[in-house]
Backbone as CSV, one residue per row, in Angstrom:
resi,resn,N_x,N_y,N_z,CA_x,CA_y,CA_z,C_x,C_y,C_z
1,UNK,6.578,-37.255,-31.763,6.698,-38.342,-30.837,7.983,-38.166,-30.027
2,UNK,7.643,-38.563,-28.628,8.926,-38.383,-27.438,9.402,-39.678,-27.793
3,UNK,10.641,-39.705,-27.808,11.539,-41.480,-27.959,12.789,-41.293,-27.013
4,UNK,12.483,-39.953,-26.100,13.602,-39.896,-25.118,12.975,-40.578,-23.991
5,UNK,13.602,-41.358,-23.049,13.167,-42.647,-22.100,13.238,-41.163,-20.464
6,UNK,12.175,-41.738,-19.649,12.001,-40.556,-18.532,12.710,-41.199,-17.246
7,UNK,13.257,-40.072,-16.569,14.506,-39.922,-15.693,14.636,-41.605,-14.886
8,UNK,13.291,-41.745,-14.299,13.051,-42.722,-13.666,13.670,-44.055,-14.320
9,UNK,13.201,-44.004,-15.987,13.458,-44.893,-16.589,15.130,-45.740,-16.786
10,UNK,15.550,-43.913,-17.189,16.835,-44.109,-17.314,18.130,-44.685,-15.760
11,UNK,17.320,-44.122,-14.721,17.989,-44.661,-13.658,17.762,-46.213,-12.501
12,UNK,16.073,-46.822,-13.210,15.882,-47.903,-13.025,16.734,-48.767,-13.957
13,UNK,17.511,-48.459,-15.228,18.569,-48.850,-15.783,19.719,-48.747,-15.566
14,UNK,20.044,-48.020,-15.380,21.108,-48.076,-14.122,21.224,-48.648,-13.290
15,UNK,20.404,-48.241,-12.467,20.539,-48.924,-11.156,20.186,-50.953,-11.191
16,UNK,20.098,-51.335,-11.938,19.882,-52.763,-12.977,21.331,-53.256,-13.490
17,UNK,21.925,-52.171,-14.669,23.311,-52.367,-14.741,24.461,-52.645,-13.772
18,UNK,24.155,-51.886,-12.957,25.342,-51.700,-11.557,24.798,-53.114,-10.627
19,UNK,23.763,-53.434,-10.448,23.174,-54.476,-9.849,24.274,-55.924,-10.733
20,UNK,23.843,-55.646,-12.061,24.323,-57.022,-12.527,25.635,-57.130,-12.630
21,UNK,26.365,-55.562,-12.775,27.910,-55.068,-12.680,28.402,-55.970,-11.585
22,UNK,27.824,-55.619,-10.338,28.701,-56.161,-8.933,28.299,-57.274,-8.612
23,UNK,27.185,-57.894,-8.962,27.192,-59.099,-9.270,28.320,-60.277,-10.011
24,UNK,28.559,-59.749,-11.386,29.606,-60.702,-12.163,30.869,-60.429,-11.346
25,UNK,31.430,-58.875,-10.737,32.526,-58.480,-10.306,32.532,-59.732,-9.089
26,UNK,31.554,-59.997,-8.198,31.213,-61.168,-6.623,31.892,-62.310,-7.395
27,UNK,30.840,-62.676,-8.158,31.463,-63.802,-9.198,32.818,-64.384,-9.394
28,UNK,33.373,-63.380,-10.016,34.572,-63.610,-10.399,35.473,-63.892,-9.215
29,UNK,34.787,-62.713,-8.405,36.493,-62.788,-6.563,35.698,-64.346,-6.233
30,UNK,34.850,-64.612,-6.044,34.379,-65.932,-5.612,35.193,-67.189,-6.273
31,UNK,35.206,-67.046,-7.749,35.877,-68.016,-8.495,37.167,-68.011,-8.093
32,UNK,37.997,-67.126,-8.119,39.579,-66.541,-7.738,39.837,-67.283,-6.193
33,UNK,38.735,-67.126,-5.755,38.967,-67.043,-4.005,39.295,-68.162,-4.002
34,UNK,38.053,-69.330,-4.818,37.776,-70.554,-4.447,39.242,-71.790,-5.435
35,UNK,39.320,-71.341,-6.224,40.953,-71.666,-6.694,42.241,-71.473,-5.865
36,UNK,42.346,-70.729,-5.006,42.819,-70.390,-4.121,43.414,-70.696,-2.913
37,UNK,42.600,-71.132,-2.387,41.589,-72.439,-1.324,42.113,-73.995,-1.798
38,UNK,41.803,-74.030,-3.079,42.236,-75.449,-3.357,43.583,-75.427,-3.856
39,UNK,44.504,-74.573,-3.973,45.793,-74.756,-3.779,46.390,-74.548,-2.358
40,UNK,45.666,-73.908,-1.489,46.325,-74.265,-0.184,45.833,-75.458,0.433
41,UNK,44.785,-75.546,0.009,44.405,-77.183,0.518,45.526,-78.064,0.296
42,UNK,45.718,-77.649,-0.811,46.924,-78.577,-1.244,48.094,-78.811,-0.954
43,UNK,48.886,-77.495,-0.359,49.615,-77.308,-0.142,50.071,-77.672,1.389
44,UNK,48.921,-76.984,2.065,49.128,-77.309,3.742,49.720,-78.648,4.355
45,UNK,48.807,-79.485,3.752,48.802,-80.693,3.872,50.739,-81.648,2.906
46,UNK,50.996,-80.747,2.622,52.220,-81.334,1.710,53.285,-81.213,3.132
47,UNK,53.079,-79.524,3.427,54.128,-78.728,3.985,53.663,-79.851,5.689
48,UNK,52.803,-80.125,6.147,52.615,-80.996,6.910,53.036,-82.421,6.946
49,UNK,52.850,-82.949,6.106,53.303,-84.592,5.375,54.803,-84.254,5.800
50,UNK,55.534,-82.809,4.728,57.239,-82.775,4.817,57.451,-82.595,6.373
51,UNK,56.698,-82.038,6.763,57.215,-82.283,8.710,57.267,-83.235,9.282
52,UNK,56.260,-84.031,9.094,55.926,-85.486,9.850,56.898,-86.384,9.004
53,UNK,57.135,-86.015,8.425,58.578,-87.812,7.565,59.957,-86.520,7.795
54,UNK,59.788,-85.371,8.196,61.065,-84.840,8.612,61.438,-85.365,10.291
55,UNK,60.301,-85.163,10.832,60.055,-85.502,12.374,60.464,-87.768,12.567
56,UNK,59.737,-87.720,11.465,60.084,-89.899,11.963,61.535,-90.126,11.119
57,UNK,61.565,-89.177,10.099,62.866,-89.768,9.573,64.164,-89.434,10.261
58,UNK,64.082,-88.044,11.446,64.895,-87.649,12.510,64.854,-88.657,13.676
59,UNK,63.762,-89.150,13.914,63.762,-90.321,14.736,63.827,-91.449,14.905
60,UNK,64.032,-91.518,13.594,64.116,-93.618,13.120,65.638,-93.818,12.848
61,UNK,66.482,-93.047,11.940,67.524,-92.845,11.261,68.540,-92.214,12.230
62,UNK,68.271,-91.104,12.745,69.710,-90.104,13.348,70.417,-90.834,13.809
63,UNK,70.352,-92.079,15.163,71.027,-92.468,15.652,71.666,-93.143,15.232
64,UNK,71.257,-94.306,13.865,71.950,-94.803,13.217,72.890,-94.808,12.358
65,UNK,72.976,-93.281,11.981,73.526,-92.314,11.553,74.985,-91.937,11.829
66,UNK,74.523,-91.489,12.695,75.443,-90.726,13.972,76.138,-91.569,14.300
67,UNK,75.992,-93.186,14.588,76.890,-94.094,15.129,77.554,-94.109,13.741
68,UNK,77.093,-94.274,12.554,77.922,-94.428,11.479,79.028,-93.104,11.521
69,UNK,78.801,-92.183,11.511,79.848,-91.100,11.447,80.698,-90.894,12.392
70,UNK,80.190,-91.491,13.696,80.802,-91.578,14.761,82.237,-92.418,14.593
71,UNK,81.897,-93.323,14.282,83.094,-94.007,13.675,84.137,-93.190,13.057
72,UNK,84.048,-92.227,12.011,85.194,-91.649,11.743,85.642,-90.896,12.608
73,UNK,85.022,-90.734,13.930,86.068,-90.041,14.563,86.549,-90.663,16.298
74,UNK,85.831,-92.189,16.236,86.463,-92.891,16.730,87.523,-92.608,18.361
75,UNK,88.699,-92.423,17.719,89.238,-91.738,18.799,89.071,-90.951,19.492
76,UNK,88.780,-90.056,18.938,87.915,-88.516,19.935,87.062,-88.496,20.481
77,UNK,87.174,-88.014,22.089,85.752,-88.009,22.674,85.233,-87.470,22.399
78,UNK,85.175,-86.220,21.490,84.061,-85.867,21.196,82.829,-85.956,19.560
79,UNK,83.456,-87.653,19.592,83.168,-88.205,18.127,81.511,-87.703,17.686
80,UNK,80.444,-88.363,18.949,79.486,-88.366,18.990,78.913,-87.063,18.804
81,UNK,79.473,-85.766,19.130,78.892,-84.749,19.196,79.223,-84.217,17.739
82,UNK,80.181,-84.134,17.012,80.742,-83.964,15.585,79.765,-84.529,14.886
83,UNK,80.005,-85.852,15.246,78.569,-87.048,14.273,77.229,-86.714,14.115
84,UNK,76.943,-85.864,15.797,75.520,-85.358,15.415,75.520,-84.110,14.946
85,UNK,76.256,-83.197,14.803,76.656,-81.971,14.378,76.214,-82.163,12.521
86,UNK,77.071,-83.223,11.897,76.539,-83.197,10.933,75.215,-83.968,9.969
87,UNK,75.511,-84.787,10.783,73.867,-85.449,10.450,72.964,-84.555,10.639
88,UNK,72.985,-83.393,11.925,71.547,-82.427,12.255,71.860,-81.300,11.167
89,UNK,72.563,-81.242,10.559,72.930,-80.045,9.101,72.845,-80.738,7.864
90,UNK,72.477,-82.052,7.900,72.106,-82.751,6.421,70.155,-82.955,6.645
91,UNK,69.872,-82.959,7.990,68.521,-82.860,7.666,67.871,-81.578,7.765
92,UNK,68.493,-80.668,8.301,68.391,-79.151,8.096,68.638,-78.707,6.501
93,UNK,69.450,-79.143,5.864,69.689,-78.766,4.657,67.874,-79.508,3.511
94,UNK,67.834,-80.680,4.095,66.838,-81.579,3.596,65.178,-80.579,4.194
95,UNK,65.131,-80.144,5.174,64.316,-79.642,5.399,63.520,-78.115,4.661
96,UNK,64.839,-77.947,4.915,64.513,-76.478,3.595,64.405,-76.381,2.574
97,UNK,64.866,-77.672,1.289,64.464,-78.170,0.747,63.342,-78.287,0.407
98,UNK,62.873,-78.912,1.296,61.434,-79.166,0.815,59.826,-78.138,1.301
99,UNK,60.561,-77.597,2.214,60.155,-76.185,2.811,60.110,-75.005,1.515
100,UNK,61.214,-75.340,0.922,60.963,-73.966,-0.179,60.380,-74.448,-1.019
101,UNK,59.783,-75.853,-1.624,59.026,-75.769,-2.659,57.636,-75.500,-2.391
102,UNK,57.198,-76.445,-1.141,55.721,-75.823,-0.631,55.708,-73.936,-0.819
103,UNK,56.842,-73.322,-0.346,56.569,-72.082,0.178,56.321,-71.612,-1.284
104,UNK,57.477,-71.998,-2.375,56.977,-71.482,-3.694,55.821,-71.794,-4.176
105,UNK,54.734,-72.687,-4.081,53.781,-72.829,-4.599,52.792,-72.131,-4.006
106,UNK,52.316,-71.639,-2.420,51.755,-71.066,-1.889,52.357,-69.329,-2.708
107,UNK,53.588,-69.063,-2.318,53.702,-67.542,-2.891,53.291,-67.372,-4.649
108,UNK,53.369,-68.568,-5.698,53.299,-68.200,-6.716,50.848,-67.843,-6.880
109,UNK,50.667,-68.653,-5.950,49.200,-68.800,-5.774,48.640,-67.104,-5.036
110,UNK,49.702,-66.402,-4.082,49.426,-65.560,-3.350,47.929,-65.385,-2.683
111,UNK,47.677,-64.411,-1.891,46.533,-64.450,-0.951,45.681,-63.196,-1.784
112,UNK,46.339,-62.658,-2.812,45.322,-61.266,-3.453,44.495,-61.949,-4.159
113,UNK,43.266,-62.004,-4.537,42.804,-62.093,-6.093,43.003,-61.639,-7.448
114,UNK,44.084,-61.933,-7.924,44.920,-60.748,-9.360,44.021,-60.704,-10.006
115,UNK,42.959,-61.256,-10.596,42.291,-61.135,-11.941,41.190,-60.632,-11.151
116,UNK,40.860,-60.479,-10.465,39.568,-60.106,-9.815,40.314,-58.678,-9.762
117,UNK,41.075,-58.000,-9.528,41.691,-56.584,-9.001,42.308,-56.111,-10.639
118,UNK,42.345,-57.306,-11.428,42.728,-56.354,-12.745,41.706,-56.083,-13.921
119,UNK,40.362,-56.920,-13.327,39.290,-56.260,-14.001,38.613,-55.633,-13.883
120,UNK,38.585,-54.849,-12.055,38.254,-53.958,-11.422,39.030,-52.767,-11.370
121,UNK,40.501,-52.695,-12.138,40.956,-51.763,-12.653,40.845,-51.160,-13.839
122,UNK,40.351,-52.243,-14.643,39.695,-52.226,-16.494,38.156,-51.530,-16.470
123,UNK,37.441,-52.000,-14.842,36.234,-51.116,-14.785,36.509,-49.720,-14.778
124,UNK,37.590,-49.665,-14.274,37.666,-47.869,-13.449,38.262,-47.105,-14.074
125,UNK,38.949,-47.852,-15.489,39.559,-46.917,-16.408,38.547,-46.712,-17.257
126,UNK,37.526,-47.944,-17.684,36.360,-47.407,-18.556,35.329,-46.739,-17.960
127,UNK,35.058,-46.709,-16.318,33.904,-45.564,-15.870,34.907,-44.619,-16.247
128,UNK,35.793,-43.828,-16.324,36.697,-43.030,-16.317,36.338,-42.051,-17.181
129,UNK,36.798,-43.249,-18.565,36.117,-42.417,-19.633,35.230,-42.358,-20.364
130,UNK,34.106,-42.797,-19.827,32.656,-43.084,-20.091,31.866,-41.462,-19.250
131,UNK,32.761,-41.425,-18.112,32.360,-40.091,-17.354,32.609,-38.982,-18.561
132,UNK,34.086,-39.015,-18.883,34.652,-37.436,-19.538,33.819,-37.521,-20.935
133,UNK,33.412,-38.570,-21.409,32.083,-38.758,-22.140,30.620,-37.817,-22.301
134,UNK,30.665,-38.038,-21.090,29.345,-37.669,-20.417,29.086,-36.195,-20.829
Protein backbone atom coordinates (compact mmCIF):
# COMPACT_ATOMS: atom_id res chain seq x y z
CA UNK A 1 0.00 0.00 0.00
CA UNK A 2 1.08 3.74 -1.18
CA UNK A 3 0.51 6.07 2.13
CA UNK A 4 2.76 8.66 0.38
CA UNK A 5 0.10 11.68 -0.45
CA UNK A 6 0.56 12.77 -4.58
CA UNK A 7 2.38 15.99 -5.59
CA UNK A 8 -0.88 17.74 -6.24
CA UNK A 9 -1.95 16.72 -2.89
CA UNK A 10 0.91 17.80 -1.10
CA UNK A 11 0.88 21.31 -2.73
CA UNK A 12 -2.99 21.86 -2.52
CA UNK A 13 -1.67 21.76 1.22
CA UNK A 14 0.40 24.10 0.96
CA UNK A 15 -0.91 26.25 -0.91
CA UNK A 16 -4.04 26.08 2.03
CA UNK A 17 -1.33 26.60 4.75
CA UNK A 18 0.17 29.79 3.25
CA UNK A 19 -3.50 30.89 2.45
CA UNK A 20 -4.39 30.61 6.21
CA UNK A 21 -0.57 31.76 7.09
CA UNK A 22 -1.26 35.35 5.50
CA UNK A 23 -4.41 35.41 6.52
CA UNK A 24 -3.75 35.33 10.56
CA UNK A 25 -0.37 37.44 9.59
CA UNK A 26 -3.61 40.42 7.82
CA UNK A 27 -5.17 39.75 11.10
CA UNK A 28 -2.88 40.57 13.39
CA UNK A 29 -1.40 44.10 11.30
CA UNK A 30 -5.23 44.83 11.24
CA UNK A 31 -5.53 44.42 15.07
CA UNK A 32 -2.09 46.49 15.63
CA UNK A 33 -3.24 49.04 13.04
CA UNK A 34 -6.61 49.43 14.59
CA UNK A 35 -5.15 50.05 18.32
CA UNK A 36 -3.23 52.46 16.82
CA UNK A 37 -5.86 54.59 15.37
CA UNK A 38 -7.50 54.68 18.68
CA UNK A 39 -4.61 56.12 20.39
CA UNK A 40 -4.26 58.82 17.94
CA UNK A 41 -7.77 59.40 18.03
CA UNK A 42 -7.00 60.10 21.24
CA UNK A 43 -4.41 61.92 21.17
CA UNK A 44 -5.11 64.46 18.27
CA UNK A 45 -7.88 65.70 19.81
CA UNK A 46 -5.92 66.33 23.34
CA UNK A 47 -2.95 68.03 21.37
CA UNK A 48 -5.93 70.18 19.81
CA UNK A 49 -8.03 70.88 23.10
CA UNK A 50 -4.05 71.99 24.51
CA UNK A 51 -4.08 74.60 21.57
CA UNK A 52 -7.44 75.96 21.83
CA UNK A 53 -7.24 76.73 25.96
CA UNK A 54 -3.48 77.72 24.93
CA UNK A 55 -5.02 80.13 22.19
CA UNK A 56 -8.26 81.59 24.81
CA UNK A 57 -6.11 81.39 27.78
CA UNK A 58 -3.49 83.82 25.67
CA UNK A 59 -6.46 85.84 24.99
CA UNK A 60 -8.55 86.18 28.01
CA UNK A 61 -5.56 86.46 30.59
CA UNK A 62 -2.28 88.13 28.82
CA UNK A 63 -3.43 91.47 29.15
CA UNK A 64 -4.34 91.16 32.51
CA UNK A 65 -1.28 89.87 33.13
CA UNK A 66 0.92 92.08 31.60
CA UNK A 67 -0.78 95.07 33.32
CA UNK A 68 0.00 93.15 36.51
CA UNK A 69 3.76 92.90 35.75
CA UNK A 70 3.69 96.02 34.21
CA UNK A 71 3.47 97.50 37.39
CA UNK A 72 6.81 96.36 38.53
CA UNK A 73 8.30 98.26 36.19
CA UNK A 74 6.20 101.18 36.41
CA UNK A 75 8.67 103.79 35.78
CA UNK A 76 10.11 102.59 32.64
CA UNK A 77 8.81 103.14 29.41
CA UNK A 78 9.47 100.26 28.44
CA UNK A 79 7.43 98.46 31.32
CA UNK A 80 4.83 97.06 28.96
CA UNK A 81 7.14 95.44 26.61
CA UNK A 82 9.30 93.58 29.60
CA UNK A 83 5.69 92.61 31.03
CA UNK A 84 4.86 91.04 27.82
CA UNK A 85 8.25 89.60 27.32
CA UNK A 86 7.60 87.53 30.26
CA UNK A 87 4.22 86.55 30.44
CA UNK A 88 4.79 85.35 26.44
CA UNK A 89 7.80 82.91 28.04
CA UNK A 90 5.50 81.58 30.88
CA UNK A 91 2.96 80.48 28.28
CA UNK A 92 5.62 79.26 25.97
CA UNK A 93 7.10 77.36 28.77
CA UNK A 94 3.23 76.08 29.54
CA UNK A 95 2.86 75.19 26.02
CA UNK A 96 5.55 72.75 25.68
CA UNK A 97 4.53 71.33 28.50
CA UNK A 98 1.80 70.05 27.45
CA UNK A 99 3.01 69.59 23.87
CA UNK A 100 5.51 67.01 25.15
CA UNK A 101 3.14 64.84 26.82
CA UNK A 102 0.74 64.45 23.80
CA UNK A 103 4.02 64.03 21.70
CA UNK A 104 5.13 61.23 24.24
CA UNK A 105 2.12 59.30 23.96
CA UNK A 106 1.86 59.41 20.15
CA UNK A 107 5.87 58.40 19.96
CA UNK A 108 5.50 55.66 22.72
CA UNK A 109 2.29 54.26 20.33
CA UNK A 110 4.63 54.86 17.07
CA UNK A 111 3.33 54.51 13.39
CA UNK A 112 5.19 50.76 12.81
CA UNK A 113 3.19 47.75 13.79
CA UNK A 114 5.91 46.06 16.38
CA UNK A 115 4.16 42.85 17.02
CA UNK A 116 2.95 42.44 13.65
CA UNK A 117 6.90 42.84 12.31
CA UNK A 118 8.12 40.63 15.27
CA UNK A 119 6.08 37.74 14.35
CA UNK A 120 6.88 38.10 10.85
CA UNK A 121 10.41 37.88 11.89
CA UNK A 122 9.63 34.57 14.13
CA UNK A 123 8.03 33.40 10.63
CA UNK A 124 11.27 33.89 8.73
CA UNK A 125 13.52 32.45 11.20
CA UNK A 126 11.28 29.28 11.32
CA UNK A 127 10.80 29.10 7.27
CA UNK A 128 14.57 29.36 7.65
CA UNK A 129 14.98 26.39 9.30
CA UNK A 130 12.27 24.36 8.22
CA UNK A 131 14.06 24.99 4.62
CA UNK A 132 17.77 23.66 5.87
CA UNK A 133 15.36 20.85 7.05
CA UNK A 134 14.22 20.11 3.92
Amino acid sequence: MNNEKSLGAVLAETREEMKEFVETRLQLLRAEIREMVQTWKYSVPLLLVAAMVLMFGWGAITFALVALVRGWFLPSPLGWVWAGLIIGGLYLIAAIVVGWFAYAELREVGVTPKRTLQVLKQDQVWIQNEARTI
